[in-house]
PyMOL Python script that loads the backbone (N, CA, C, O; Angstrom):
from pymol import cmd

cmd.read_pdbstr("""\
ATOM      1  N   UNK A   1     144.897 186.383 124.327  1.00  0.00           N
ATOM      2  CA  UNK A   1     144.086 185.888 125.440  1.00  0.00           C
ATOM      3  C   UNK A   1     143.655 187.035 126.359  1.00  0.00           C
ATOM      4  O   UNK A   1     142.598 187.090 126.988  1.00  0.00           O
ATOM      5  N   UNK A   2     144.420 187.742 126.343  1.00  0.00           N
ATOM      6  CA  UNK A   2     144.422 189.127 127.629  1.00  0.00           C
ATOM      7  C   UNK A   2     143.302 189.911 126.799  1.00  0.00           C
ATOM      8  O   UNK A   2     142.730 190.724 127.525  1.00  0.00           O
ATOM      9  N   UNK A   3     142.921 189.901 125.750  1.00  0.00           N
ATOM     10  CA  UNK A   3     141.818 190.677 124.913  1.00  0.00           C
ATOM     11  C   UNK A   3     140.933 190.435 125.130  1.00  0.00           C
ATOM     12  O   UNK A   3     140.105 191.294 125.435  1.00  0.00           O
ATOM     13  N   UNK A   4     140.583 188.844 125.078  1.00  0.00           N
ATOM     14  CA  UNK A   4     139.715 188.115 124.987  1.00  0.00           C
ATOM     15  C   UNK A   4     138.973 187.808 126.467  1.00  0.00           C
ATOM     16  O   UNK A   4     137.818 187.385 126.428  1.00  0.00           O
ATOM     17  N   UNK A   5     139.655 188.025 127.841  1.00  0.00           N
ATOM     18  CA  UNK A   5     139.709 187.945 128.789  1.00  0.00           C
ATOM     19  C   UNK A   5     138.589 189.646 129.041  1.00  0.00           C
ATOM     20  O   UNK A   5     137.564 189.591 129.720  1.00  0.00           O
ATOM     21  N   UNK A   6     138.888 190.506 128.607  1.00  0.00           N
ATOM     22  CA  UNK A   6     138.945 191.751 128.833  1.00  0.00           C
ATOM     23  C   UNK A   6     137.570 191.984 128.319  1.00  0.00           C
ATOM     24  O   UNK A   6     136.740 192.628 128.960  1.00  0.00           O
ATOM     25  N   UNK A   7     137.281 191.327 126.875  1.00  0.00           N
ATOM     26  CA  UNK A   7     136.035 191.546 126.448  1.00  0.00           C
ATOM     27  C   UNK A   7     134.928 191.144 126.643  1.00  0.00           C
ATOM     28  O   UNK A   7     133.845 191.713 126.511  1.00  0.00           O
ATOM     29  N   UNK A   8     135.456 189.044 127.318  1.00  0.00           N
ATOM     30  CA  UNK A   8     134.427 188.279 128.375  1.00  0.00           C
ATOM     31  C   UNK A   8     133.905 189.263 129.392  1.00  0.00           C
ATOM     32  O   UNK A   8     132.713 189.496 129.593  1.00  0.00           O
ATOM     33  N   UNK A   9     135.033 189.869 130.072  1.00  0.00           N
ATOM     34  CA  UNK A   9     134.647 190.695 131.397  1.00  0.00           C
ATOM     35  C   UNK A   9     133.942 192.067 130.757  1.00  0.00           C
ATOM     36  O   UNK A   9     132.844 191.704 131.178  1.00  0.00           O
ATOM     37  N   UNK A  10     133.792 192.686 130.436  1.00  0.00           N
ATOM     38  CA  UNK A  10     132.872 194.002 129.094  1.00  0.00           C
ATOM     39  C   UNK A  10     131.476 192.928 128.974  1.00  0.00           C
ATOM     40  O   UNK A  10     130.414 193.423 129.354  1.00  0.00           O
ATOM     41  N   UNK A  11     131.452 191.960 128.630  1.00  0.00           N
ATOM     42  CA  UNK A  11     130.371 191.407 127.618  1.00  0.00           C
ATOM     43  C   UNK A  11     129.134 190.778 128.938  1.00  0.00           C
ATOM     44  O   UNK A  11     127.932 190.558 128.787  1.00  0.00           O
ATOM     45  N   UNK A  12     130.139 190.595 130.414  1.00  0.00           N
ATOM     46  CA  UNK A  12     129.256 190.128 131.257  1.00  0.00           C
ATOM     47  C   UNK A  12     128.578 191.561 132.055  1.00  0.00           C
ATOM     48  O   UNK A  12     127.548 191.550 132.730  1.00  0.00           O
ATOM     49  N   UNK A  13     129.255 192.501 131.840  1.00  0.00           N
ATOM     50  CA  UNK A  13     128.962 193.492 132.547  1.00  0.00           C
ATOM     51  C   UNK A  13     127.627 194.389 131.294  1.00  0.00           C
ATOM     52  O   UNK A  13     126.661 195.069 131.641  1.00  0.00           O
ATOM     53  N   UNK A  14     127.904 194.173 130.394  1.00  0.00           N
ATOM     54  CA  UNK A  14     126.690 194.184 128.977  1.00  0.00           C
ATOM     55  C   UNK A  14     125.215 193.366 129.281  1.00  0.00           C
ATOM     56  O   UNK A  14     124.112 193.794 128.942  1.00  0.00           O
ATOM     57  N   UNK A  15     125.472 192.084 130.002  1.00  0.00           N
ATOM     58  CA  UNK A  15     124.590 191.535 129.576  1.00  0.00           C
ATOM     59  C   UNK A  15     123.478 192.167 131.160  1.00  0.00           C
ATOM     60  O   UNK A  15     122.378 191.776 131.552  1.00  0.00           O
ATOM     61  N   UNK A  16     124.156 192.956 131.550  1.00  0.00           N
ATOM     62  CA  UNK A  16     123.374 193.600 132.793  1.00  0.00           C
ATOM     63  C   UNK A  16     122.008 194.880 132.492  1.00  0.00           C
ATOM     64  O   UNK A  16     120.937 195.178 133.021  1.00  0.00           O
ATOM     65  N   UNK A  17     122.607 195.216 131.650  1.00  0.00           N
ATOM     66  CA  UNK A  17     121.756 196.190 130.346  1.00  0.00           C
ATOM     67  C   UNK A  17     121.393 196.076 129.707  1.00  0.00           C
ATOM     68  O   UNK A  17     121.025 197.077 129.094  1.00  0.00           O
ATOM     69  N   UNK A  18     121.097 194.711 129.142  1.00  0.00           N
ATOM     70  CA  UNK A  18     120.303 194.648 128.262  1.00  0.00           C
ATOM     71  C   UNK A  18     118.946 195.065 127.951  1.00  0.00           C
ATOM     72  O   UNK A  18     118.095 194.613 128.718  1.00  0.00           O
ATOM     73  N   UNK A  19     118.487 195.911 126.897  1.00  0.00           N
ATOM     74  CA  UNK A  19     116.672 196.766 126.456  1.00  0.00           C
ATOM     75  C   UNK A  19     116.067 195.667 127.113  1.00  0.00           C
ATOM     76  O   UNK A  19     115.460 195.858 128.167  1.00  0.00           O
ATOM     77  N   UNK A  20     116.194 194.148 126.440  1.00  0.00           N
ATOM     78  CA  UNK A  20     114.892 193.446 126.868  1.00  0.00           C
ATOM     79  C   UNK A  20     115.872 192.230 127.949  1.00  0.00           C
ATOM     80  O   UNK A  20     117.087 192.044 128.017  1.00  0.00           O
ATOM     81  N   UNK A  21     114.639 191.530 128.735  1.00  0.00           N
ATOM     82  CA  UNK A  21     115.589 190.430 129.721  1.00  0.00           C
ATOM     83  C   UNK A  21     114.978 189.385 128.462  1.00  0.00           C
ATOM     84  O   UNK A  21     113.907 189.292 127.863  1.00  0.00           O
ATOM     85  N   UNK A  22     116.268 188.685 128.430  1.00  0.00           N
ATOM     86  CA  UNK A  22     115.995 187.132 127.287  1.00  0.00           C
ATOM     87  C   UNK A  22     115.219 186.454 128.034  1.00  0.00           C
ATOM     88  O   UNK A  22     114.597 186.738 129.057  1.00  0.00           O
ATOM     89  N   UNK A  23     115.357 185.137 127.160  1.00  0.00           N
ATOM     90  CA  UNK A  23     114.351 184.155 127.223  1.00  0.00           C
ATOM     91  C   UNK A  23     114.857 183.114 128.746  1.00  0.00           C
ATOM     92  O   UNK A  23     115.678 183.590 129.530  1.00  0.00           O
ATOM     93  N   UNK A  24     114.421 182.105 128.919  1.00  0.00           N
ATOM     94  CA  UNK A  24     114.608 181.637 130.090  1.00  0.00           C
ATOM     95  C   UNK A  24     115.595 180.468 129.206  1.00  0.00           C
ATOM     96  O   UNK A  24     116.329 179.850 129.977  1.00  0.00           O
ATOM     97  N   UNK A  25     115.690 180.204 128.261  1.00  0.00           N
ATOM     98  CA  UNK A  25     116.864 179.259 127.460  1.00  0.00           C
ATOM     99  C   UNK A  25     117.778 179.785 126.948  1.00  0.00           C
ATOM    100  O   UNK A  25     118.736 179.050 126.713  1.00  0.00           O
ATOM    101  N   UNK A  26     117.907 181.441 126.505  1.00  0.00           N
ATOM    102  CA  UNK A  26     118.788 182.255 126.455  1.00  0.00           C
ATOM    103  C   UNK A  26     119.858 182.289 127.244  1.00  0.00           C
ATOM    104  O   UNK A  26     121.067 182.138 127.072  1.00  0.00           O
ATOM    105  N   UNK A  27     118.636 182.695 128.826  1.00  0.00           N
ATOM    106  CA  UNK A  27     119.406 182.942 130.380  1.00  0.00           C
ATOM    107  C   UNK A  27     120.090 181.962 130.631  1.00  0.00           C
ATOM    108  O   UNK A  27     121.123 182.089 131.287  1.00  0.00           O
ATOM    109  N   UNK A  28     119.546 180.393 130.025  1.00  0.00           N
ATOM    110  CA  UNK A  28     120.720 179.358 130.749  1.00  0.00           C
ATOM    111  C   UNK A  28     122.022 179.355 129.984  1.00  0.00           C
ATOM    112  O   UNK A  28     123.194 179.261 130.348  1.00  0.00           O
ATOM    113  N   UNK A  29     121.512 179.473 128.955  1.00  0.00           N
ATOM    114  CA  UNK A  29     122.994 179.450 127.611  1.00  0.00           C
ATOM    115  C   UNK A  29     124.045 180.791 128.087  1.00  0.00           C
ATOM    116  O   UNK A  29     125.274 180.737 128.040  1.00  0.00           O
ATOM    117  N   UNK A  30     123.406 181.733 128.452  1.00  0.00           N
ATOM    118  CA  UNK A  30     124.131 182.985 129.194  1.00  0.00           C
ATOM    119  C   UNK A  30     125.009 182.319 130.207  1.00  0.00           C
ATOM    120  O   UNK A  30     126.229 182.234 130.072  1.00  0.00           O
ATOM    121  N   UNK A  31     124.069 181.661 131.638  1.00  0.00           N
ATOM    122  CA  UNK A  31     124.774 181.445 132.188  1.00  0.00           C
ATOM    123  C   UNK A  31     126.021 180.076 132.180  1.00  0.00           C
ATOM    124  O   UNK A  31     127.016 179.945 132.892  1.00  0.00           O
ATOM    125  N   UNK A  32     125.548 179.291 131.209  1.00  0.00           N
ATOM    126  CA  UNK A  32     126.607 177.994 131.059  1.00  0.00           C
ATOM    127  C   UNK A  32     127.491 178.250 130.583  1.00  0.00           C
ATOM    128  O   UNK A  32     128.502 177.696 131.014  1.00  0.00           O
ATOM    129  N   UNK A  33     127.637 179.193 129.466  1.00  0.00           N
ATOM    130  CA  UNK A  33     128.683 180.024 128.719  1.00  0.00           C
ATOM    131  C   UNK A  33     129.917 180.514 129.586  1.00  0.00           C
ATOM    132  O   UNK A  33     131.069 180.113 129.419  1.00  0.00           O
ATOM    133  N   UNK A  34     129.305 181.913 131.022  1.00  0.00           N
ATOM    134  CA  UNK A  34     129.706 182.388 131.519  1.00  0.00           C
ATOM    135  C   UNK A  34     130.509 181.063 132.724  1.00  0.00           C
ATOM    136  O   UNK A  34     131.600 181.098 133.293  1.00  0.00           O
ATOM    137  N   UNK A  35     129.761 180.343 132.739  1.00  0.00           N
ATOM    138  CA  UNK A  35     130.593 179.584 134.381  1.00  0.00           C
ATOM    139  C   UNK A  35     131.871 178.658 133.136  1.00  0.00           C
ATOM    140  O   UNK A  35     133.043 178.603 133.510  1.00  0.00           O
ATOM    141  N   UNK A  36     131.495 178.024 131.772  1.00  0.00           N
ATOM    142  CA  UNK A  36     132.813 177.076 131.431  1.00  0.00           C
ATOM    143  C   UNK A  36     133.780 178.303 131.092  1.00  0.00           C
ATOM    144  O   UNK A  36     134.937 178.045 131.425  1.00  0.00           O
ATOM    145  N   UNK A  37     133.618 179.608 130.501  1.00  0.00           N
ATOM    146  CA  UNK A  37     134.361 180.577 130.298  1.00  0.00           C
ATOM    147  C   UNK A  37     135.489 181.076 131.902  1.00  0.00           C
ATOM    148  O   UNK A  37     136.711 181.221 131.940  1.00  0.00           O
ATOM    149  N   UNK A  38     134.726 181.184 132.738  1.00  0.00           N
ATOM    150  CA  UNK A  38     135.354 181.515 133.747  1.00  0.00           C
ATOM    151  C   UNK A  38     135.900 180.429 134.828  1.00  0.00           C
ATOM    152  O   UNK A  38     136.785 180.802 135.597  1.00  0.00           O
ATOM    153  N   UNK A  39     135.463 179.253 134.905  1.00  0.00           N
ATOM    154  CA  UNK A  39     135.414 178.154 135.768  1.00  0.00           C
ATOM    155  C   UNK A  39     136.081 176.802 135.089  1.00  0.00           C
ATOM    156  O   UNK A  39     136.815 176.040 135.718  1.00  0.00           O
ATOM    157  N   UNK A  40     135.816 176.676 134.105  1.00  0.00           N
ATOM    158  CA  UNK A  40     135.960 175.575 133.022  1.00  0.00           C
ATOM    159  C   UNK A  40     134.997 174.398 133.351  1.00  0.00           C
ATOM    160  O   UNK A  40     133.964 174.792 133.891  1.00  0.00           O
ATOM    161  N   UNK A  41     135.078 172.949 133.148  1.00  0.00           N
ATOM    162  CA  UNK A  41     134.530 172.142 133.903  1.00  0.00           C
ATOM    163  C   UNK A  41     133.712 172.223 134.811  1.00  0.00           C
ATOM    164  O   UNK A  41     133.867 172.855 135.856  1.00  0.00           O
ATOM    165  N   UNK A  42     132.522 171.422 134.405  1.00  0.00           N
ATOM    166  CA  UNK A  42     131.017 172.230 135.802  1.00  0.00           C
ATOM    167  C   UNK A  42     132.075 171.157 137.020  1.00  0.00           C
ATOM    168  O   UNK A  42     132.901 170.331 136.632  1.00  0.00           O
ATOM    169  N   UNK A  43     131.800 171.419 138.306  1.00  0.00           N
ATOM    170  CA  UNK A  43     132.077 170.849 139.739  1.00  0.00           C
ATOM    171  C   UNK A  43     130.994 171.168 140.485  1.00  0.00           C
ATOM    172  O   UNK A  43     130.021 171.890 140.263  1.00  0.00           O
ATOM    173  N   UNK A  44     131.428 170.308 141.690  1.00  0.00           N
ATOM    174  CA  UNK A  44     130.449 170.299 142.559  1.00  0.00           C
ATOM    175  C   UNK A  44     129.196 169.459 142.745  1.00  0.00           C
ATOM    176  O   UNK A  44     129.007 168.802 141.721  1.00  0.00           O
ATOM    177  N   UNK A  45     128.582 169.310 143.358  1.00  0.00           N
ATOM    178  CA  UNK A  45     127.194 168.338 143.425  1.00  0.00           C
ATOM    179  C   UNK A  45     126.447 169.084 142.708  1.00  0.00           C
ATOM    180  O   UNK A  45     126.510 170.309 142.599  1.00  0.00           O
ATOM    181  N   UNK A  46     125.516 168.147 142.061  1.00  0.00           N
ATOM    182  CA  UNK A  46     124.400 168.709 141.401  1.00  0.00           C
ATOM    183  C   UNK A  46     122.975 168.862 142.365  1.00  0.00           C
ATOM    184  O   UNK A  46     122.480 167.951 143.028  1.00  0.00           O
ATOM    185  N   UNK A  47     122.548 170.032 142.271  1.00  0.00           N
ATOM    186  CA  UNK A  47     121.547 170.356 143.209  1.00  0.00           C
ATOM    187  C   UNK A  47     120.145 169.734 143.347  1.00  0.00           C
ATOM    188  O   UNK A  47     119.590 169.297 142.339  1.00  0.00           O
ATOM    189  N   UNK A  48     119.640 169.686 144.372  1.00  0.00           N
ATOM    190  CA  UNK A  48     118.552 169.015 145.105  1.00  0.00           C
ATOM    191  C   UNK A  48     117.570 168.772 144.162  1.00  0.00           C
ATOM    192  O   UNK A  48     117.448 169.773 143.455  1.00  0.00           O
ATOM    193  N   UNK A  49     116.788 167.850 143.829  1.00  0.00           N
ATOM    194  CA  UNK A  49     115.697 167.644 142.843  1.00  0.00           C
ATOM    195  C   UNK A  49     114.613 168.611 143.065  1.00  0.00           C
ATOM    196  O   UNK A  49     114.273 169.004 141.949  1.00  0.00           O
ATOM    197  N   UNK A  50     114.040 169.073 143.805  1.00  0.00           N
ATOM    198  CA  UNK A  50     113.448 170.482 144.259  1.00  0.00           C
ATOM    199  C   UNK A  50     113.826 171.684 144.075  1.00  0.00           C
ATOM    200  O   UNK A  50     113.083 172.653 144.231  1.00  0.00           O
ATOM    201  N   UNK A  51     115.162 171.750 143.685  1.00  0.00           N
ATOM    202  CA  UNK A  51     115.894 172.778 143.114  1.00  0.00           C
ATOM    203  C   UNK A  51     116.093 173.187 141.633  1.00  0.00           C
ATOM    204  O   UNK A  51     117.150 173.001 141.031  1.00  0.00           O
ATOM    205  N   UNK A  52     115.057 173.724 141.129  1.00  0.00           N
ATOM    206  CA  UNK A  52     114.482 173.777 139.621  1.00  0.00           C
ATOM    207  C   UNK A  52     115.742 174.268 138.740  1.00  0.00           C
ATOM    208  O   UNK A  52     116.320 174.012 137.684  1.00  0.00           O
ATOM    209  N   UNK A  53     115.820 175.507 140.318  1.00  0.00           N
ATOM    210  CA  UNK A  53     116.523 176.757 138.958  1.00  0.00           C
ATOM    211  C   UNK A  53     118.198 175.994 139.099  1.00  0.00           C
ATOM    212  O   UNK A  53     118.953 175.797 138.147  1.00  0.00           O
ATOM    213  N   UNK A  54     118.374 175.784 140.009  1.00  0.00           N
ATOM    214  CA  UNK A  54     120.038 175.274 139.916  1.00  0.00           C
ATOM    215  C   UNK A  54     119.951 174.042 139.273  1.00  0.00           C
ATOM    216  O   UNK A  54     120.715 173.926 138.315  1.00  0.00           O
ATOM    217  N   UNK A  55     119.172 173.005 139.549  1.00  0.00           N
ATOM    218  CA  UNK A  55     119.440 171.725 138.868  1.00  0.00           C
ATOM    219  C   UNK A  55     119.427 172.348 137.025  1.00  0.00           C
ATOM    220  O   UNK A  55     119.967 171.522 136.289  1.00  0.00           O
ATOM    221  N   UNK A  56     118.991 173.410 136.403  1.00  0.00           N
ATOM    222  CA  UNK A  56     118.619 173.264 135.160  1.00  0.00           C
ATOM    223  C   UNK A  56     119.616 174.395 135.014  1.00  0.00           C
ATOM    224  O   UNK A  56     120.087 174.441 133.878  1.00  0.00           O
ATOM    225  N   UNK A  57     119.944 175.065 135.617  1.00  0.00           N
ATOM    226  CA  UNK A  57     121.738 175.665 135.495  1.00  0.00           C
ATOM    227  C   UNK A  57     122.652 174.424 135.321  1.00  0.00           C
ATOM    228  O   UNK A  57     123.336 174.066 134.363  1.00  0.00           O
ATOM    229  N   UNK A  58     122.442 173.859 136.592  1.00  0.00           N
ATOM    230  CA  UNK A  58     124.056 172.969 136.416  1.00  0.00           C
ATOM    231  C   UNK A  58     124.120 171.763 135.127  1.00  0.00           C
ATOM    232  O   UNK A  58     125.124 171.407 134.510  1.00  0.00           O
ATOM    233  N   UNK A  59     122.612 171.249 134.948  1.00  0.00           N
ATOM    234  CA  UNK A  59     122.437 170.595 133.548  1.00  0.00           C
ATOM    235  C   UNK A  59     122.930 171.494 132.368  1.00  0.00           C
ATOM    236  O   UNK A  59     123.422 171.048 131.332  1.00  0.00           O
ATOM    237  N   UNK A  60     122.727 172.884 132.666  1.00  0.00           N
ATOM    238  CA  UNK A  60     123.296 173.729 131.058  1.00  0.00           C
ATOM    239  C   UNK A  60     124.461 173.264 130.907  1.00  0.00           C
ATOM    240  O   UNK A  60     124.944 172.665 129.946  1.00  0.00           O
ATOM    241  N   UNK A  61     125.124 173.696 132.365  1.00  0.00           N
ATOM    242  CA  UNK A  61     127.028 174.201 132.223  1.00  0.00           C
ATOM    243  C   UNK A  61     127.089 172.458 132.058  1.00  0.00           C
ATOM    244  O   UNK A  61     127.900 171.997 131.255  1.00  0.00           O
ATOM    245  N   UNK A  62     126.589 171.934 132.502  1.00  0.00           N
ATOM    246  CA  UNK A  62     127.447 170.785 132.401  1.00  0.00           C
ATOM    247  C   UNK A  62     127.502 170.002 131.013  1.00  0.00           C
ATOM    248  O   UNK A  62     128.429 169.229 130.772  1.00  0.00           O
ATOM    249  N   UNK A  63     126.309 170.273 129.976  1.00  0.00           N
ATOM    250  CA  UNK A  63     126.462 169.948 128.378  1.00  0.00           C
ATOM    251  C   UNK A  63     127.689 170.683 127.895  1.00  0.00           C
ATOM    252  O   UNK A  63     128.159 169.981 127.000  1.00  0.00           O
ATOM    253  N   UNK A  64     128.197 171.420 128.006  1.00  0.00           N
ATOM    254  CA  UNK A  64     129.765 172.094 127.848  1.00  0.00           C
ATOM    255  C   UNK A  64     130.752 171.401 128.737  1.00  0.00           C
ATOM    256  O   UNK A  64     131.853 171.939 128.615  1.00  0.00           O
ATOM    257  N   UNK A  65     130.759 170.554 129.459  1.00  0.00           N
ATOM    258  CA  UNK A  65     131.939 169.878 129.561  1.00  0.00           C
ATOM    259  C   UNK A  65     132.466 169.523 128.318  1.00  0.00           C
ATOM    260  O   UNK A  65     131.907 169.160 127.283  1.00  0.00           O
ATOM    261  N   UNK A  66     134.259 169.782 128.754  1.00  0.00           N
ATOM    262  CA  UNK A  66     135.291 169.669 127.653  1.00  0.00           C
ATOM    263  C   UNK A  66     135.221 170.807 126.670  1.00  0.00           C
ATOM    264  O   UNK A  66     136.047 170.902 125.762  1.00  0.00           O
ATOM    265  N   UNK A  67     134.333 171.590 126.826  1.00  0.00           N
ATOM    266  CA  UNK A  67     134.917 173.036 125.722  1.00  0.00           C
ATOM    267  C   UNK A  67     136.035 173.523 126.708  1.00  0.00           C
ATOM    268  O   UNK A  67     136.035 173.307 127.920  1.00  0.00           O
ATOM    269  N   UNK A  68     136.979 174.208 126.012  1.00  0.00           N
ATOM    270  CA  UNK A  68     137.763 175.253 126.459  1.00  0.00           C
ATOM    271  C   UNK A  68     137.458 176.130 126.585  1.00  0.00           C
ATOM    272  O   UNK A  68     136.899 176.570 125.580  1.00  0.00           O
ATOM    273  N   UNK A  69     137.527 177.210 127.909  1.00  0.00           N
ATOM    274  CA  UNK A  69     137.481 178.269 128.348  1.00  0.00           C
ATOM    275  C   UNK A  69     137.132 179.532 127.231  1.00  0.00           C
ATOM    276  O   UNK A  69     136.159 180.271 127.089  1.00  0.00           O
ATOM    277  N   UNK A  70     138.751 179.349 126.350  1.00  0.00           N
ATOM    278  CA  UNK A  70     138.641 179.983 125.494  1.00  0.00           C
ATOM    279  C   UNK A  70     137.277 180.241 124.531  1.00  0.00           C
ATOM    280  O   UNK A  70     136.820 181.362 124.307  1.00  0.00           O
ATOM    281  N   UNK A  71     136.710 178.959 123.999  1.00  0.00           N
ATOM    282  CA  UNK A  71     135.623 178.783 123.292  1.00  0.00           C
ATOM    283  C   UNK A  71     134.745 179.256 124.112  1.00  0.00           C
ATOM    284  O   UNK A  71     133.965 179.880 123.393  1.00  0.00           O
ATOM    285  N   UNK A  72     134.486 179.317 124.923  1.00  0.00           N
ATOM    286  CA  UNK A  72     132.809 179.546 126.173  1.00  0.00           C
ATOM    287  C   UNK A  72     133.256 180.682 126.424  1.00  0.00           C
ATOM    288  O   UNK A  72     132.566 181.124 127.341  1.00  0.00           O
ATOM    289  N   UNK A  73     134.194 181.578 126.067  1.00  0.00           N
ATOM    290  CA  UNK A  73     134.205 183.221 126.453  1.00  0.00           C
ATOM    291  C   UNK A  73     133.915 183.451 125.182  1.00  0.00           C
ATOM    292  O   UNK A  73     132.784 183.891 124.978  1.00  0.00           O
ATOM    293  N   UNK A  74     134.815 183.233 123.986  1.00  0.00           N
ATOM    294  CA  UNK A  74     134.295 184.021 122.630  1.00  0.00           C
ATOM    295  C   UNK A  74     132.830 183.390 122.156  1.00  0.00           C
ATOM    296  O   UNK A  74     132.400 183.844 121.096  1.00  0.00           O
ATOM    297  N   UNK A  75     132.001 182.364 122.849  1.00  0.00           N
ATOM    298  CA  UNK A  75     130.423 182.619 122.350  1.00  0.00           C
ATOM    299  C   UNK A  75     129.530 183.228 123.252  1.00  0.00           C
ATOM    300  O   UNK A  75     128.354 183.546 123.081  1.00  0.00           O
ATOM    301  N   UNK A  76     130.512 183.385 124.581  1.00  0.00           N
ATOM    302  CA  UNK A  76     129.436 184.711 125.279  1.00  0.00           C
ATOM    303  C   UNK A  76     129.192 185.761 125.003  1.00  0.00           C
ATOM    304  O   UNK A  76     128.155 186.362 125.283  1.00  0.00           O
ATOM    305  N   UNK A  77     130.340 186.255 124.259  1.00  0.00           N
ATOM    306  CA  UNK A  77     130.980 187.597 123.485  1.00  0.00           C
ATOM    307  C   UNK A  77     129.606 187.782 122.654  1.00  0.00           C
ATOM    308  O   UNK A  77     128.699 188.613 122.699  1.00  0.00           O
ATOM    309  N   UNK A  78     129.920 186.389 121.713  1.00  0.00           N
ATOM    310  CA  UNK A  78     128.908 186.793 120.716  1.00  0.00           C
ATOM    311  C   UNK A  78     127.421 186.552 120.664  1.00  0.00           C
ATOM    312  O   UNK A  78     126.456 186.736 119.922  1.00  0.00           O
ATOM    313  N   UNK A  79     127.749 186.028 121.872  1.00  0.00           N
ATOM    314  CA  UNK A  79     125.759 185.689 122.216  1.00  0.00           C
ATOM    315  C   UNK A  79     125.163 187.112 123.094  1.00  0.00           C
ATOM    316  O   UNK A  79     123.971 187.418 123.071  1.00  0.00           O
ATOM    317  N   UNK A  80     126.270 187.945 123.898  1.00  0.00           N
ATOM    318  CA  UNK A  80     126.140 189.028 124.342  1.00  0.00           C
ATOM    319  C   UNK A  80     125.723 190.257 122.914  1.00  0.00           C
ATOM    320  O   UNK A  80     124.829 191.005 122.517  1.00  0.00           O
ATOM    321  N   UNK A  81     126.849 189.861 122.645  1.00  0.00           N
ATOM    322  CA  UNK A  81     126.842 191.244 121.284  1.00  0.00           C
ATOM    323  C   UNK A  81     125.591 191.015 120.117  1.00  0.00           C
ATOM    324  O   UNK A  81     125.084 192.028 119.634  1.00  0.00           O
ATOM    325  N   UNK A  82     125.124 189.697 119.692  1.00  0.00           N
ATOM    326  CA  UNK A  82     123.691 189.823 119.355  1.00  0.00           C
ATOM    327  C   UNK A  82     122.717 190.029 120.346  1.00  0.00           C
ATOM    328  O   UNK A  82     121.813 190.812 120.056  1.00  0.00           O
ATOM    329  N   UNK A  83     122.708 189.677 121.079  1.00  0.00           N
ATOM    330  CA  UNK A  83     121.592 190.444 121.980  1.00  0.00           C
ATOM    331  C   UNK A  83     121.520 192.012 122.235  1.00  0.00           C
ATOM    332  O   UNK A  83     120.438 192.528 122.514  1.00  0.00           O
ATOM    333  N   UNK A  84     122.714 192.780 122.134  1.00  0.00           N
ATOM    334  CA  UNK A  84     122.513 194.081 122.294  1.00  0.00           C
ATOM    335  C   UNK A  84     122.418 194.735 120.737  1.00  0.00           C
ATOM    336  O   UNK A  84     122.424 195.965 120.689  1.00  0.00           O
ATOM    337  N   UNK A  85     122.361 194.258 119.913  1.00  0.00           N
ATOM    338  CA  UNK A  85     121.563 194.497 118.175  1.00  0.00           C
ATOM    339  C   UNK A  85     120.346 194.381 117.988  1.00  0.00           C
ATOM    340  O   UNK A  85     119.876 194.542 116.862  1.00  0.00           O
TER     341      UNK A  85
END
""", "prot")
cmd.dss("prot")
cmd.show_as("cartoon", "prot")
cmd.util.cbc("prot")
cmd.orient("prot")
């Protein structure tokens, strides 16, 4: 786990460098990945109907309710590490 922890944290600091910026369905899968990996379970209110970019964040993370942590760090890993190929 302590590996796996270590390489989530490497793989988010990767996805800062990336040659090209992904796609805008990439970016959400990036970020839904990253919040059940680190957060687990989406919380909180879901944001204002005027609120494009958060309402369609918190809709990502929240189709990953019930993955484990574990699982939503090792496909950031690998959604990070194809993107830098």
């Amino acid at each position: 786990m302590a590996d796996l922890k270590a390489q989530f944290e490497q793989a988010a600091k990767d996805v800062m460098s990336l040659a090209e910026r992904p796609d805008n369905d990439t970016l959400l899968k990036l970020y839904a990945l990253y919040k059940q990996g680190a957060e687990g379970d989406v919380s909180g209110p879901k944001p204002g109907f005027f609120d494009f970019v958060g309402s369609a964040k918190y809709e990502a993370w929240e189709k990953l309710k019930g993955m484990s942590p574990e699982d939503a760090m090792k496909k950031y890993v690998d959604l990070v590490n194809k993107l830098k190929s």
